[in-house]
C-alpha positions in Angstrom: 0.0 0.0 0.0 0.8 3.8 -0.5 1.1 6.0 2.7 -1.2 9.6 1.6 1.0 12.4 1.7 -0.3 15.6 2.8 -2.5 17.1 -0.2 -0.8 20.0 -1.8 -4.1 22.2 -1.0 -5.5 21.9 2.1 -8.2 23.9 3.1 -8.1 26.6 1.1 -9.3 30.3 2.5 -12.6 31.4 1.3 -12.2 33.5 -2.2 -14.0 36.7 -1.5 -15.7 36.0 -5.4 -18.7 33.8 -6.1 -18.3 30.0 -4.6 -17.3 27.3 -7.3 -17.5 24.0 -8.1 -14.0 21.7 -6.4 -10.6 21.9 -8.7 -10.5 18.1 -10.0 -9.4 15.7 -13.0 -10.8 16.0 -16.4 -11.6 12.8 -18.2 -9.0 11.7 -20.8 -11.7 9.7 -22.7 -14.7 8.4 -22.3 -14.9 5.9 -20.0 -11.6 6.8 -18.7 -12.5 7.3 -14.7 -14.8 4.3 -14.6 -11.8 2.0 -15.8 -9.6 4.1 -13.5 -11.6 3.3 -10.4 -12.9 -0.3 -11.7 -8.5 -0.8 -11.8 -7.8 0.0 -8.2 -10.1 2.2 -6.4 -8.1 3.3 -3.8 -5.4 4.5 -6.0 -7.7 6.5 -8.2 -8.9 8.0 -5.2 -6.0 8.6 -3.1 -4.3 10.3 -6.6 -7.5 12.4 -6.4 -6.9 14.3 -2.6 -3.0 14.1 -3.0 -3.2 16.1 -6.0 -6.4 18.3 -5.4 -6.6 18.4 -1.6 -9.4 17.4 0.6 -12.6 18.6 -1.8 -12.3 17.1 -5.1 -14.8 17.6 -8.1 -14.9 15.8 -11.5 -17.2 14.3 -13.8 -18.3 11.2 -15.2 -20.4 12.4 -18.1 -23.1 14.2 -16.8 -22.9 13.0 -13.7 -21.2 15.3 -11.2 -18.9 13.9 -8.3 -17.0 15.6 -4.8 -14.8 13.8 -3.0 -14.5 15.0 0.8 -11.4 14.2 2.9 -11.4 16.0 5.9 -12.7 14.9 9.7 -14.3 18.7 9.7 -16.5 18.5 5.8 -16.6 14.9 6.5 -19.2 15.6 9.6 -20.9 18.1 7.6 -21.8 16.1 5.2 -22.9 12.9 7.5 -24.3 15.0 10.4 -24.5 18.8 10.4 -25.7 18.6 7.0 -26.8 15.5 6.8 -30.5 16.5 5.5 -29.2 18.1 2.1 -28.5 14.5 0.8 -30.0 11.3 0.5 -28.5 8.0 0.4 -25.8 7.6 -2.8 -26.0 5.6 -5.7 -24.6 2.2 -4.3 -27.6 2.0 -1.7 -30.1 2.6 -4.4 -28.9 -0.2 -6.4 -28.9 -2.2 -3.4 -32.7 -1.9 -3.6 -32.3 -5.0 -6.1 -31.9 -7.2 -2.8 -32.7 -4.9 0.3 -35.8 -3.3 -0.6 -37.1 -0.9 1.3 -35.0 -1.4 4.4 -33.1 0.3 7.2 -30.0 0.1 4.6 -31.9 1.5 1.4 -35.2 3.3 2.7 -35.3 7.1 3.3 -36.5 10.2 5.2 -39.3 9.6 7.8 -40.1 6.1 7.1 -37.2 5.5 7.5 -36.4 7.4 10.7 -39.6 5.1 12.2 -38.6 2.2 11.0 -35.0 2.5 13.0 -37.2 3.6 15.8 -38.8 0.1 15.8 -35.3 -1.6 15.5 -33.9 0.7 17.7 -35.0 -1.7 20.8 -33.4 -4.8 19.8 -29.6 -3.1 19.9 -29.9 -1.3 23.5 -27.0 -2.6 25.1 -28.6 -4.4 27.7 -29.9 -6.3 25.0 -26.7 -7.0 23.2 -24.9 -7.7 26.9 -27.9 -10.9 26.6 -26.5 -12.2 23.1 -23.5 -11.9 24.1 -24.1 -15.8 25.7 -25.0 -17.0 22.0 -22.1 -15.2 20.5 -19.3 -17.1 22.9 -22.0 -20.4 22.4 -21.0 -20.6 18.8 -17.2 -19.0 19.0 -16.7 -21.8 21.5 -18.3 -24.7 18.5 -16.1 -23.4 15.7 -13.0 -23.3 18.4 -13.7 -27.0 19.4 -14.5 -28.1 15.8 -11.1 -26.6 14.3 -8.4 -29.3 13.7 -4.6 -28.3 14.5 -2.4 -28.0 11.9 -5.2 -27.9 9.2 -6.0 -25.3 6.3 -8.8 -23.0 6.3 -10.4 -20.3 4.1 -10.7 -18.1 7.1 -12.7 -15.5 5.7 -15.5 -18.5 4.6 -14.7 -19.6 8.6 -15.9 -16.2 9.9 -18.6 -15.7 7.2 -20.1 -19.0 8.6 -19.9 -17.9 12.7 -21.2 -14.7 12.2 -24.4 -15.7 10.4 -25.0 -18.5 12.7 -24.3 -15.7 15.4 -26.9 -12.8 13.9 -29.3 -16.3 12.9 -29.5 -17.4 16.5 -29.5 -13.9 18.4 -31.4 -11.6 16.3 -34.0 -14.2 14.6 -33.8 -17.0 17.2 -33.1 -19.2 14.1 -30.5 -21.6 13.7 -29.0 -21.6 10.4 -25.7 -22.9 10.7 -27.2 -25.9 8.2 -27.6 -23.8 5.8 -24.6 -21.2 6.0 -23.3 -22.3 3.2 -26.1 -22.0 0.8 -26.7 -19.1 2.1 -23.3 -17.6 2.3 -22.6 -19.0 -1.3 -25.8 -16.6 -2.5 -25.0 -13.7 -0.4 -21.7 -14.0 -1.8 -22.7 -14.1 -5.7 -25.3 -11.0 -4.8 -22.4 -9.1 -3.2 -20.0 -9.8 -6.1 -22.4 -8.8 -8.5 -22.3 -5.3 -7.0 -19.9 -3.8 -9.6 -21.8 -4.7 -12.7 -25.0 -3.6 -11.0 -22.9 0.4 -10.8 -22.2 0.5 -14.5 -23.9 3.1 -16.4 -27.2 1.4 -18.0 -27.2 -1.4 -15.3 -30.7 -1.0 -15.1 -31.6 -1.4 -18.4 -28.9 -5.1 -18.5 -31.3 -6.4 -15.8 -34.0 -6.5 -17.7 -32.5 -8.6 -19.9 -32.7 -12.5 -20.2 -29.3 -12.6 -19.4 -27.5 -15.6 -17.8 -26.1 -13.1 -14.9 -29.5 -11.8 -14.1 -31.1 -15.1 -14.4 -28.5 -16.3 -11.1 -29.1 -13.2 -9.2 -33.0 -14.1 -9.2 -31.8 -17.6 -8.3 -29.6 -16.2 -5.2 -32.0 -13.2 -4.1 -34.8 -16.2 -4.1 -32.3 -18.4 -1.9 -32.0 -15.5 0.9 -35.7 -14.7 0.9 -36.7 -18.8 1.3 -35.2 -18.4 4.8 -36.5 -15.4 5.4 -39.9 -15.8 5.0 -39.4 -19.0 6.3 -38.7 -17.7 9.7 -41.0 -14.8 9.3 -44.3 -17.1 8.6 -42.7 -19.8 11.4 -42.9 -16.8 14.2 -47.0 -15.9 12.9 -47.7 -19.4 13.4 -46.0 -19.9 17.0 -47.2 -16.1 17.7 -44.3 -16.9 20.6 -42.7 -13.9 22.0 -38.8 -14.6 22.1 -38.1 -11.3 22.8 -35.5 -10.6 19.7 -35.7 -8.4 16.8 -38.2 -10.2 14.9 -40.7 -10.4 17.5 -39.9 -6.6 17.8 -41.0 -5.8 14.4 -43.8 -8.4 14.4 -45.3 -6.5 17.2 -44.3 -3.3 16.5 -47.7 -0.7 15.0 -46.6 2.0 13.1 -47.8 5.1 15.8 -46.8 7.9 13.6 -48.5 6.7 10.4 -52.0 3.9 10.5 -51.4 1.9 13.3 -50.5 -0.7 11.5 -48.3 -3.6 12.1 -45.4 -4.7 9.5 -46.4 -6.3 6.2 -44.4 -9.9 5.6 -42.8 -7.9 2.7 -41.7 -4.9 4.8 -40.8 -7.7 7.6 -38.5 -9.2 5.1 -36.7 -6.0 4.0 -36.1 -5.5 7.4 -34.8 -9.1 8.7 -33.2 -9.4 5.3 -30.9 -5.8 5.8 -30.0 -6.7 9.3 -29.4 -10.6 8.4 -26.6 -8.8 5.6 -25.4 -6.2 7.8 -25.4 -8.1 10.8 -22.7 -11.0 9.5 -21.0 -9.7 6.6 -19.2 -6.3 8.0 -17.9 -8.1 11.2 -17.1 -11.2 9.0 -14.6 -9.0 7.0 -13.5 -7.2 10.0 -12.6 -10.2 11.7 -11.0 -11.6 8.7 -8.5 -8.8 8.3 -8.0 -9.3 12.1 -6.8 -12.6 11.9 -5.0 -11.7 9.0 -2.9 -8.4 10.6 -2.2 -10.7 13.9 -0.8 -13.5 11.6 1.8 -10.9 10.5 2.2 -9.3 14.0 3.7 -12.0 17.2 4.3 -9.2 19.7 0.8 -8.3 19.1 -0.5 -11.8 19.5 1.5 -12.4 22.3 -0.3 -8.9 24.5 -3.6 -9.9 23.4 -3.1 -13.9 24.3 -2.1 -12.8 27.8 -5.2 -10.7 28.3 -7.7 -13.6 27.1 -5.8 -16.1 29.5 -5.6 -13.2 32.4 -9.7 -14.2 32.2 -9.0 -17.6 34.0 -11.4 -19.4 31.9 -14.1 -19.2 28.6 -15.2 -15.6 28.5 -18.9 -14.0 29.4 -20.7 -11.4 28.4 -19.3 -9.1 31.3 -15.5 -9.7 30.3 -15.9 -7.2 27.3 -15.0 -4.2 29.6 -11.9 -6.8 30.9 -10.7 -6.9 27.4 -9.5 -3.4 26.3 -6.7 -4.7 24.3 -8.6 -6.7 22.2 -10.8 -3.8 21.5 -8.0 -1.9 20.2 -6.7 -4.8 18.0 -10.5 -4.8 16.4 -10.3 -0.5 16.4 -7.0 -0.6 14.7 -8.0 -3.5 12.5 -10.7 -1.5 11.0 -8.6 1.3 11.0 -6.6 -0.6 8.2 -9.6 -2.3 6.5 -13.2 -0.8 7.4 -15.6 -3.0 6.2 -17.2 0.2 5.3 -14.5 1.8 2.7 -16.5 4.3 1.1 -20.0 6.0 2.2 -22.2 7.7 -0.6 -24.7 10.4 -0.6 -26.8 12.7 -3.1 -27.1 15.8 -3.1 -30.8 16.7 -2.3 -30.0 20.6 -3.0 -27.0 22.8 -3.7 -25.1 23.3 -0.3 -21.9 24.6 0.7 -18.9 22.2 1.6 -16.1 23.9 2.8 -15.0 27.1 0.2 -17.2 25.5 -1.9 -20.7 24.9 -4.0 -22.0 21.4 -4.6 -25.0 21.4 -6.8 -27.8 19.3 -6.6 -27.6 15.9 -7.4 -23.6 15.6 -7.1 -22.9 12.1 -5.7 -20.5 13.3 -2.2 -18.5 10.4 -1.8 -16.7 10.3 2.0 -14.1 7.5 2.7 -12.9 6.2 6.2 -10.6 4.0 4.5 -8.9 7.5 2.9 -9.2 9.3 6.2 -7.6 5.7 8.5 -5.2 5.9 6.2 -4.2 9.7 6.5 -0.8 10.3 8.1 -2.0 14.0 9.5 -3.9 11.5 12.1 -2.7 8.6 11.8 1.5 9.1 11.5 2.9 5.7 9.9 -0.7 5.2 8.4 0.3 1.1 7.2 1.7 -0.1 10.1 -0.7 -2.0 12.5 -0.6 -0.1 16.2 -3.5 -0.9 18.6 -1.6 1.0 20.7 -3.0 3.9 18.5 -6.4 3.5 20.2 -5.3 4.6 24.2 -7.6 7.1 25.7 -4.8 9.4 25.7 -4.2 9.1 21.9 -8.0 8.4 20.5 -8.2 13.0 22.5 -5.4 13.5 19.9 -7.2 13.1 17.2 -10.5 14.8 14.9 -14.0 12.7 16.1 -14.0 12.1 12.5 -10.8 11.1 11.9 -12.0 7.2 12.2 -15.6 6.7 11.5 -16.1 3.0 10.6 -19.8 2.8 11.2 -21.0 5.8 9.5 -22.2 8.8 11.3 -25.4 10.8 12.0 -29.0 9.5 11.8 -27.4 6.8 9.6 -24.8 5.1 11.5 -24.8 1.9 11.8 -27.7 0.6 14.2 -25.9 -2.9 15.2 -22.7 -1.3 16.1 -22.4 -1.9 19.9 -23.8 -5.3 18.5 -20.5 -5.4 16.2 -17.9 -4.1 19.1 -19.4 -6.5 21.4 -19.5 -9.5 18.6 -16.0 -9.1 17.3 -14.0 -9.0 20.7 -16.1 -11.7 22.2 -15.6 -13.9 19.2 -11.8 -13.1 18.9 -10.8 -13.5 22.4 -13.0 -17.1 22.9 -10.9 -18.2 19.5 -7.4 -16.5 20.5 -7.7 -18.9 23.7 -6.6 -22.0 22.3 -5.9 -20.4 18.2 -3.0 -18.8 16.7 -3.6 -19.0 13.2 -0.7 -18.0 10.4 -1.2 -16.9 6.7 -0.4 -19.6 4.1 2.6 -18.7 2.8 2.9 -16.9 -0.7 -1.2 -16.6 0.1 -2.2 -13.2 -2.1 -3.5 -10.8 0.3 -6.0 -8.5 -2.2 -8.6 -5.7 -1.6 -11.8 -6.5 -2.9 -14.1 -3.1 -2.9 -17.6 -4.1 -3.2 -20.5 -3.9 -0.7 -17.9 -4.4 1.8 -14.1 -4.8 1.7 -13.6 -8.5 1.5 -10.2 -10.4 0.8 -10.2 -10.8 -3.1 -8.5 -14.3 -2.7 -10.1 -15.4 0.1 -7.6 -16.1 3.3 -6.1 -19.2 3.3 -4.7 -19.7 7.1 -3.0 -22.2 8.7 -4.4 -23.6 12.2 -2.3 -23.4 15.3 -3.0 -25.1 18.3 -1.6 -23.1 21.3 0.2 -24.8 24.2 -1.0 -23.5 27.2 1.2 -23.5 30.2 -0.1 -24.2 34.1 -0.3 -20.3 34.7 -2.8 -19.5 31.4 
């Protein structure tokens, strides 16, 4: 990877003349940024604010774009700002799976919407799954076989559906993770044709990719529904986020309860949301520790300091694994890039966007920004102190979003992905393959292009771990 240098312009003073549209690249040809980007995104990008500074503006066709790097424009745009713009093109596509949920819907429906959710992620609640999440860390831990090979990116897919399955549908789906994980994945993958120019008019065509994205977005509703119409038939209670929706009458608007369709969007965003971000970010962890013993060797004396399997109250005795997840997604946020629209023309900084410019923010660009982060490729948990964390701008690291769209589920994540490492770490210290290709994939979320192909390690625990 390439450290960013400090951008030649940054923040510029206002100009006492009119406000203008960001300084930025002009296309060479047409076609020319979308192969650029489709290349290597992160180099197109980090090209972009080295050369232009932290508001970029450029075109593809008629399509305006502004790139925003800055912890200060960057909370403008998610928070202070936030209702000049809508949700960006890559959540509109997403429609073709989501429908109309948390992820893809807008305004007030879906302001009450979250309100109904909102329930199911107090932490008090998450503090009870956290017995299901150490349930099934503690299965995949017994189950692993030392000295074998494993796709550990497929491993953690698997545990964290089985995880979001069991605590936020009281379903048990580890049977079928990896039908399901094979359709999520070929839905997710399909992500960067579904961006092109003219997508939508290719998916109305008989063609053979549109034909197996039916199949796959079929798949994923089959067990949805499945667990919606087994819930109306029990009419049980269980107290998790289905029964929370199932119940839940929409005050604000008829009274009325949830249709199966708008309970599917729902159940069917969260189900995504709720396996495939921490997947990746766990992924990437296992990865970095592979390539860092002194790290390992800190965090494996703070899971054995525990005395025993951990519980839901040991996430406040783990601080160091918390940083090794912070500075994890520090290097790889799940969450790369965050799109919006412009709703109307507002000011950014020293300057005008217009309406309907797609504002494209990035906390992989800003993690990766040695103004806050000095040494921006090396791996430091260290970074993530008290002390250091007052150093720095709030939005400086923003891996869940911000605003009135930040991620609902993530004291569900934070709580998931320490809990889950630190029951594995206990008796696991996996290594990378060797020669294994370690590649970015920017889609949905950023996955490992080749997978990560990891070697089990069975640790030998002396009397005093």
């Amino acid at each position: 990877m390439i450290a960013l240098t400090k951008p030649k312009h940054f923040m510029p003073e206002l100009h006492p003349r009119a406000a203008r549209f960001p300084p930025g690249p002009t296309s060479r040809y047409p076609g020319d940024f979308m192969f650029r980007i489709s290349r290597d995104f992160f180099q197109f990008f980090r090209g972009l604010v080295d050369e232009y500074g932290d508001v970029v503006g450029f075109r593809m066709g008629k399509q305006p774009f502004v790139v925003v790097n800055h912890p200060d424009l960057i909370r403008d745009v998610l928070v202070t700002q936030q209702r000049c713009f809508a949700k960006g093109r890559a959540l509109e596509r997403m429609r073709r799976l989501l429908g109309n949920g948390l992820l893809t819907s807008e305004g007030e429906f879906h302001l009450r919407q979250r309100r109904l959710a909102q329930p199911a992620f107090h932490r008090d609640r998450v503090a009870g799954y956290a017995t299901s999440m150490i349930h099934y860390a503690g299965r995949w831990r017994d189950r692993w076989e030392d000295g074998s090979t494993v796709d550990m990116h497929e491993e953690m897919m698997r545990l964290t559906l089985a995880v979001v399955g069991k605590t936020l549908f009281d379903a048990d789906v580890e049977a079928e993770s990896h039908e399901i994980g094979d359709a999520l994945g070929y839905v997710l993958n399909s992500f960067s044709v579904s961006m092109l120019p003219y997508a939508e008019l290719l998916e109305k065509l008989p063609l053979p990719s549109t034909r197996k994205f039916a199949r796959a977005r079929n798949r994923l509703d089959e067990t949805i529904y499945r667990m919606i119409d087994d819930r109306r038939a029990s009419g049980d209670d269980r107290g998790d986020l289905l029964s929370m929706l199932m119940q839940a009458s929409d005050t604000e608007g008829d009274g009325s309860g949830m249709s199966n369709e708008q309970l599917r969007d729902e159940a069917l965003t969260i189900f995504l949301a709720g396996h495939e971000t921490t997947a990746n970010a766990m992924t990437w962890t296992w990865y970095l520790l592979s390539q860092h013993p002194n790290v390992v060797a800190r965090l494996h004396a703070e899971v054995d300091a525990l005395g025993g399997e951990p519980v839901a109250a040991d996430v406040m005795r783990l601080p160091y694994a918390r940083q090794v997840v912070a500075e994890s997604m520090r290097l790889y946020p799940p969450a790369y890039a965050i799109g919006r629209r412009a709703l109307v023309a507002c000011d950014i900084g020293t300057f005008t966007i217009p309406p309907r410019t797609i504002v494209l923010t990035s906390p992989y660009l800003q993690h990766h920004d040695a103004r806050w982060f000095p040494e921006p490729e090396h791996f430091d948990p260290d970074r993530w102190t008290v002390e250091r964390i007052a150093e720095r701008p709030k939005f400086s690291y923003f891996p869940f979003g911000a605003g009135t769209r930040i991620c609902i589920g993530e004291q569900f994540a934070w709580t998931e992905a320490i809990l889950l490492l630190a029951t594995l770490a206990q008796r696991w210290a996996p290594t990378l393959v060797p020669g294994h290709p370690v590649r970015l994939q920017p889609r949905i979320t950023l996955r490992p292009k080749d997978g990560m192909r990891m070697i089990l390690h069975k640790r030998v625990l002396t009397a005093s771990s």
